[in-house]
C-alpha positions as CSV (number, residue, x, y, z in Angstrom):
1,X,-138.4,52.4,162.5
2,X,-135.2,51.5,160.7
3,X,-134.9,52.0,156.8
4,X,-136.6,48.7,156.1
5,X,-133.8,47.1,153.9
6,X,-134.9,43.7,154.9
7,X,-138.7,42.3,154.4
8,X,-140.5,41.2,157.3
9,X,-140.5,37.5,156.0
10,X,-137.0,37.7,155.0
11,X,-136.4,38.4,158.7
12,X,-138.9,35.6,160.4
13,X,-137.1,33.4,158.0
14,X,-133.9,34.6,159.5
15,X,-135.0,34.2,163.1
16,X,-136.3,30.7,162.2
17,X,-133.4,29.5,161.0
18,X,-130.8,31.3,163.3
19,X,-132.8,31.6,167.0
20,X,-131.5,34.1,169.0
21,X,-128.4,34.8,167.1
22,X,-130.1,36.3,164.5
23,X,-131.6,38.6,167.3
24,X,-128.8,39.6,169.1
25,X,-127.0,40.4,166.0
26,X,-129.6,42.4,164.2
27,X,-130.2,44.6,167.2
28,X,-126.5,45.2,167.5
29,X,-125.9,46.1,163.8
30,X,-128.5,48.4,164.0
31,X,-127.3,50.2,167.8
32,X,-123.8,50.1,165.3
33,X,-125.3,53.1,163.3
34,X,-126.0,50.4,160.6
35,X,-129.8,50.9,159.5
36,X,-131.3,47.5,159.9
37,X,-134.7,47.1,161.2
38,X,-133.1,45.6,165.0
39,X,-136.9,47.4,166.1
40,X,-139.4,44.4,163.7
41,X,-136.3,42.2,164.4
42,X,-136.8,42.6,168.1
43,X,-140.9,42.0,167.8
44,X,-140.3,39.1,165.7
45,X,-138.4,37.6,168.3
46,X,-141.3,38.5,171.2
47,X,-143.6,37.3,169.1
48,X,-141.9,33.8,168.6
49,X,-141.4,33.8,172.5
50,X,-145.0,34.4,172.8
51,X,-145.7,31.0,170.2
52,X,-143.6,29.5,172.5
53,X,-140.8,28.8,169.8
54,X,-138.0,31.0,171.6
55,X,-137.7,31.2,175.8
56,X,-139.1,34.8,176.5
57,X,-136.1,35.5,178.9
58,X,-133.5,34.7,176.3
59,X,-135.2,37.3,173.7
60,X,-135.2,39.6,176.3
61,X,-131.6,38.8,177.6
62,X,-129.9,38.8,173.7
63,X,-131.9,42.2,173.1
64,X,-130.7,44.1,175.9
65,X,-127.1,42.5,175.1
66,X,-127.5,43.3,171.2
67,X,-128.7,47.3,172.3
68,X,-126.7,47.6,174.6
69,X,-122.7,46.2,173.1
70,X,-123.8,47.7,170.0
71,X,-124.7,51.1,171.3
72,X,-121.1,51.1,173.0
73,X,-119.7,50.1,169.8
74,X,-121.2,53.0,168.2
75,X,-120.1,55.2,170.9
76,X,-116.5,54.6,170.2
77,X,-116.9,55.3,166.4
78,X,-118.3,58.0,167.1
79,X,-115.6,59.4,169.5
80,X,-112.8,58.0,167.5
81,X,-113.8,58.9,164.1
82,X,-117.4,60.7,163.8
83,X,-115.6,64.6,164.0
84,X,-113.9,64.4,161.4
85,X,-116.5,62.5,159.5
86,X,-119.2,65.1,160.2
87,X,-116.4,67.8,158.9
88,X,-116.2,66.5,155.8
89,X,-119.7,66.6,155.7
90,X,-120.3,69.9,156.5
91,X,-117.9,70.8,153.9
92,X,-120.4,68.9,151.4
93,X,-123.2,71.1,152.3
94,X,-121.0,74.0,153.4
95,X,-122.0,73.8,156.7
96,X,-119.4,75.9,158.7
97,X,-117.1,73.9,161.6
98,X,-118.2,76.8,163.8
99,X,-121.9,75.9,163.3
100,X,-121.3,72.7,163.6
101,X,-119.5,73.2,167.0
102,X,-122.6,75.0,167.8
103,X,-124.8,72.1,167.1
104,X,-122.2,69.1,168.8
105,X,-122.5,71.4,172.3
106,X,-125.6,71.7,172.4
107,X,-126.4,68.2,171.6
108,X,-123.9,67.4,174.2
109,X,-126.4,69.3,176.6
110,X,-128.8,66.5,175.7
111,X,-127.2,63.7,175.0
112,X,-127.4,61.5,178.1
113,X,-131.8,62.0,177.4
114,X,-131.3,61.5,173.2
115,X,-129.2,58.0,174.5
116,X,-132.2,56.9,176.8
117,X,-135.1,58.1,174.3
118,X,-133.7,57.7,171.4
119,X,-134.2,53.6,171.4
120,X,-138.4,54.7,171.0
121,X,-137.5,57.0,168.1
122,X,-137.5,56.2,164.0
123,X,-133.6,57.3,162.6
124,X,-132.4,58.7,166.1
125,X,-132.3,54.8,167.5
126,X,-129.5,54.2,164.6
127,X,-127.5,57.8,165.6
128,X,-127.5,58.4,169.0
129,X,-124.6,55.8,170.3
130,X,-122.1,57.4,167.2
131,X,-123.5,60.8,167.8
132,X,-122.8,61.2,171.6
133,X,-119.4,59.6,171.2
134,X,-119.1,62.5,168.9
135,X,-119.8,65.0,171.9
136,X,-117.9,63.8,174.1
137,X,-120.0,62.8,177.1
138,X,-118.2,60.5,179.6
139,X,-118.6,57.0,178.7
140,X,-119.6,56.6,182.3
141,X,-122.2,58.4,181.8
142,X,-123.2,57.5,178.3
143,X,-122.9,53.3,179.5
144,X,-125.8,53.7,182.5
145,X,-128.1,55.7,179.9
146,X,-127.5,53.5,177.5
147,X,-128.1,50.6,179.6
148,X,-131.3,51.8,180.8
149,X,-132.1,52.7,177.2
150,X,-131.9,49.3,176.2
151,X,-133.5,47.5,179.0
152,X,-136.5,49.9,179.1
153,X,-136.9,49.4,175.3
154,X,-135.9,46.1,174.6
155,X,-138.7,45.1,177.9
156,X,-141.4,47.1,175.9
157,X,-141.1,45.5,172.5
158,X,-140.6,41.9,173.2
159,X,-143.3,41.8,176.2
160,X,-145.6,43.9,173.7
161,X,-144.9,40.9,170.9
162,X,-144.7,38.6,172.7
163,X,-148.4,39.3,174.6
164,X,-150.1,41.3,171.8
165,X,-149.1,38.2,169.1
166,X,-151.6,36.2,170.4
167,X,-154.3,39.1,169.5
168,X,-153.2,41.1,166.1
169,X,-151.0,39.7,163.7
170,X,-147.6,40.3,163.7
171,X,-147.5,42.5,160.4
172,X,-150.2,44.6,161.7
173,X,-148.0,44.9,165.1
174,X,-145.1,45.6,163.3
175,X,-146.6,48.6,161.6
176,X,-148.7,50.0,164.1
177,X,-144.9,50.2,166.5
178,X,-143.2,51.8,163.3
179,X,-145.9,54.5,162.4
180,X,-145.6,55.5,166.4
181,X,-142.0,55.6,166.3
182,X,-142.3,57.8,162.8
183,X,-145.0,59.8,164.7
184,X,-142.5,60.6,167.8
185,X,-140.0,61.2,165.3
186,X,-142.0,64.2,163.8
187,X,-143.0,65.7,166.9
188,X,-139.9,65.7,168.4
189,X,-138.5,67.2,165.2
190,X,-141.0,69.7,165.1
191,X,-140.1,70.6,169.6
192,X,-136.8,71.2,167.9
193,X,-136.7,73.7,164.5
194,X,-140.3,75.2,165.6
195,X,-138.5,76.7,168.8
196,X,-135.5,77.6,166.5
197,X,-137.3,79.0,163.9
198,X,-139.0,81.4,166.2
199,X,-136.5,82.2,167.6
200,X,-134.3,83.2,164.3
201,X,-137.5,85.3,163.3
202,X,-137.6,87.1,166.7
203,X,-133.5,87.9,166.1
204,X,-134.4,89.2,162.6
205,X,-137.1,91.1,163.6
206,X,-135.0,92.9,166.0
207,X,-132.2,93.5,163.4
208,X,-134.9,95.3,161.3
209,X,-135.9,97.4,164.2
């Protein structure tokens, strides 16, 4: 889930009026680092494929495009301009730029799987394009992940709208897809600093010994 700026009917209006455009371009701002909700944008327009209002193919097609040109967008930010950015942020919360070295290479480790994933996560959807320009993985590399990303993901949500609209309503989709993504969110968080957190107490532990 995306910070929900926009209201759900604010957004059906917006598809209404603007069709696919309004698709395309709210999944693209989003892959931008931008948080818009392209995820309930994305369902909204499966669920108008499945009312027959919008071709299902199209959806499909101006998703994957959106994810996919917006992701590479964000990559390039994020190469060109996120360092330097994330310094002066770490200087706000006096996170050192040896720390935060520490942190870009062993994102980088992961960043081709956080590109992929990261479309089915709350927050991490928005950041990982900028963030693995910022580590420097080959944009080779980072285009096919990201391509697969968005095809896999963009696939799920608009064949889930545009099959499960005919069942549940489409508020009652929208949340039950945005309390899973917050869900995956948390648990991945928690695979993350749990692991960490152990391990700093182990270290400290040892330095008392």
């Amino acid at each position: 889930m995306s910070l929900e700026l926009i209201s759900l009917e604010n957004i059906q209006e917006f598809a209404h009026q603007y069709g696919y455009w309004a698709i395309f371009l709210g999944i693209l701002l989003e892959s931008l680092g931008i948080p818009l909700p392209g995820e309930t944008v994305t369902l909204v327009g499966g669920f108008l494929a499945g009312s027959n209002e919008l071709s299902y193919w199209l959806v499909l097609g101006v998703a994957v495009a959106g994810a996919v040109i917006g992701g590479t967008c964000g990559y390039w930010i994020g190469r060109f301009g996120g360092w330097n950015f994330l310094l002066q942020v770490g200087k706000l919360f006096r996170v050192s730029e040896v720390r935060l070295l520490s942190i870009k290479e062993q994102f980088s480790q992961n960043a081709a799987k956080a590109v992929f994933f990261g479309r089915f996560f709350a927050l991490l959807r928005i950041f990982a394009a900028p963030l693995a320009g910022i580590a420097e993985i080959p944009f080779g590399k980072f285009f096919l992940y990201n391509l697969a990303g968005a095809s896999v993901w963009a696939s799920v949500m608009v064949t889930l709208a545009f099959f499960a609209g005919t069942i549940v309503s489409l508020e009652q989709l929208v949340s039950w897809v945005s309390q899973f993504a917050i869900a995956a969110l948390l648990i991945l968080v928690a695979l993350i600093v749990v692991p960490l957190w152990w391990e700093s107490r182990q270290v400290k532990r040892a330095a008392g010994d």
